[in-house]
Structures are given as structure tokens and as C-alpha cells.
N, C-alpha and C positions, 0 to 999 in steps of 0.2 A: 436120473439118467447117468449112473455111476458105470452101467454093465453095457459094454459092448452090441449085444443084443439087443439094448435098448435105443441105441444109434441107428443099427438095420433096420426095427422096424420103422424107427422115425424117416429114413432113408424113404422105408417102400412107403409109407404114409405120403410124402411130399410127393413121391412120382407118384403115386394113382391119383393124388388129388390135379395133379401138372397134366398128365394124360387127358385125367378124366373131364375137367374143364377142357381142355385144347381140344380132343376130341371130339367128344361130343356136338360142342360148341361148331366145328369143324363141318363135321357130318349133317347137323341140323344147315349150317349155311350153305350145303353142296344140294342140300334137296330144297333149299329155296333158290337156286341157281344160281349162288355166287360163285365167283372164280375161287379157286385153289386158294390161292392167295389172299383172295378179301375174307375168307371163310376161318383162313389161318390167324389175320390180324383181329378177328372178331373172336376169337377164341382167345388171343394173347389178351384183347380187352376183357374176359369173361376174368382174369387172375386179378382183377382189379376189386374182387370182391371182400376183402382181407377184413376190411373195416366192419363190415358186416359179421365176418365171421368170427373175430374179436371179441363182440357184443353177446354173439350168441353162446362161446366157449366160456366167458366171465359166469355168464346165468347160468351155465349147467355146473361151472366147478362152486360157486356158490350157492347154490342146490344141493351140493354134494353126487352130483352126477357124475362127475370123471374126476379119477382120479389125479393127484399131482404130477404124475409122470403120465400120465395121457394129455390132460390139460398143457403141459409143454410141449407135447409133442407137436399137438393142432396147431399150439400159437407157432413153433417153428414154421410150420407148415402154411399160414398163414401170411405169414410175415416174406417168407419163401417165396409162395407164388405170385405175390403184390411184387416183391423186388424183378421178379423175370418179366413183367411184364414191359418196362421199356425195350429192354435186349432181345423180345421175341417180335416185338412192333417195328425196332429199326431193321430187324432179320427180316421181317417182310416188306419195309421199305427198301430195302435194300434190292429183294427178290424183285418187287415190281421195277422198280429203274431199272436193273439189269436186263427184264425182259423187254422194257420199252423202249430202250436202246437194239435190241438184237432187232426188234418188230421192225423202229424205223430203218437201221441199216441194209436188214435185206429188202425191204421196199425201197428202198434208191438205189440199190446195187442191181436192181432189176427194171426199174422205171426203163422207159425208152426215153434216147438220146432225140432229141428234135432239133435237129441242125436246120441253119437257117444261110 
């Protein structure tokens, strides 16, 4: 991973793998009727599979399946999408409280006054 080029692809390697979990993940939870939001967190939960794919990149570079600059690339990638995973969970803890707060505000800001 001496050549520039070899950073770019490692670049697009991490986001399609980032997308393509999130997504996915995303759009499967939007068609079982989850919210936005809990669809996004379950997607941030799907980057938690790093360990798993650790396992499986060992057995193919000692197989002789991937090569030594591929094999780094994955484990970057790997190791990558496990780290995003708190920072994409409290991004959507975050999002939820934000909205839960706007939800109850304009419900009291609207409620009627019962004066007594």
C-alpha cells in the first residue's frame, strides 16, 4: 500500500462497504416498517460485523485467496466500519431525542389552556 492509488481504492472499498451495510440494512428496515431512524440505527448495528469478517479475510489470505494488499485493504475496512459504529448510534440517538423533544414541544405549545 506504498501507491496512492492503492489508498483510493481502499477509500472506495470502506464506503461501499459503509453504504452498503447502512443501506441496505436501512431499506430492508423501511420495508418492515421501521422509522427512519430505528432503520438507520440497525444499519449502524449491521458495521458491528468486523469480527466475523476478520475470520473470514485470515482464511482466504491463508488459502492464498487475496492477495497482501487486498487482504489490508478488507482488514482496514473492517476494522473501519466496527469503529463507526458507536458514532453512527449516538448520530441516531441523538436524532431520536432531538425529534422527541420537537414532538413533545409542539404538543404543549398546542394543548388547550383549562382554566379554572
Amino acid at each position: 500500500m506504498n501507491d496512492p492509488t492503492d489508498w483510493l481504492v481502499c477509500l472506495a472499498i470502506v464506503t461501499v462497504a459503509i453504504l452498503g451495510k447502512l443501506g441496505g440494512t436501512m431499506v430492508s428496515g423501511r420495508l418492515m416498517h421501521l422509522s427512519w431512524n430505528d432503520a438507520f440505527a440497525l444499519g449502524a448495528l449491521m458495521n458491528t460485523r468486523g469480527l466475523v469478517e476478520l475470520v473470514a479475510l485470515n482464511i482466504g489470505y491463508d488459502l492464498g485467496i487475496l492477495s497482501p494488499a487486498i487482504f489490508t485493504m478488507m482488514v482496514i475496512m473492517a476494522l473501519a466500519t466496527t469503529f463507526l459504529t458507536a458514532p453512527l448510534l449516538n448520530l441516531a440517538e441523538h436524532v431520536n431525542r432531538r425529534t422527541i423533544r420537537r414532538s413533545v414541544s409542539s404538543s404543549i405549545a398546542v394543548a388547550p389552556r383549562i382554566e379554572t
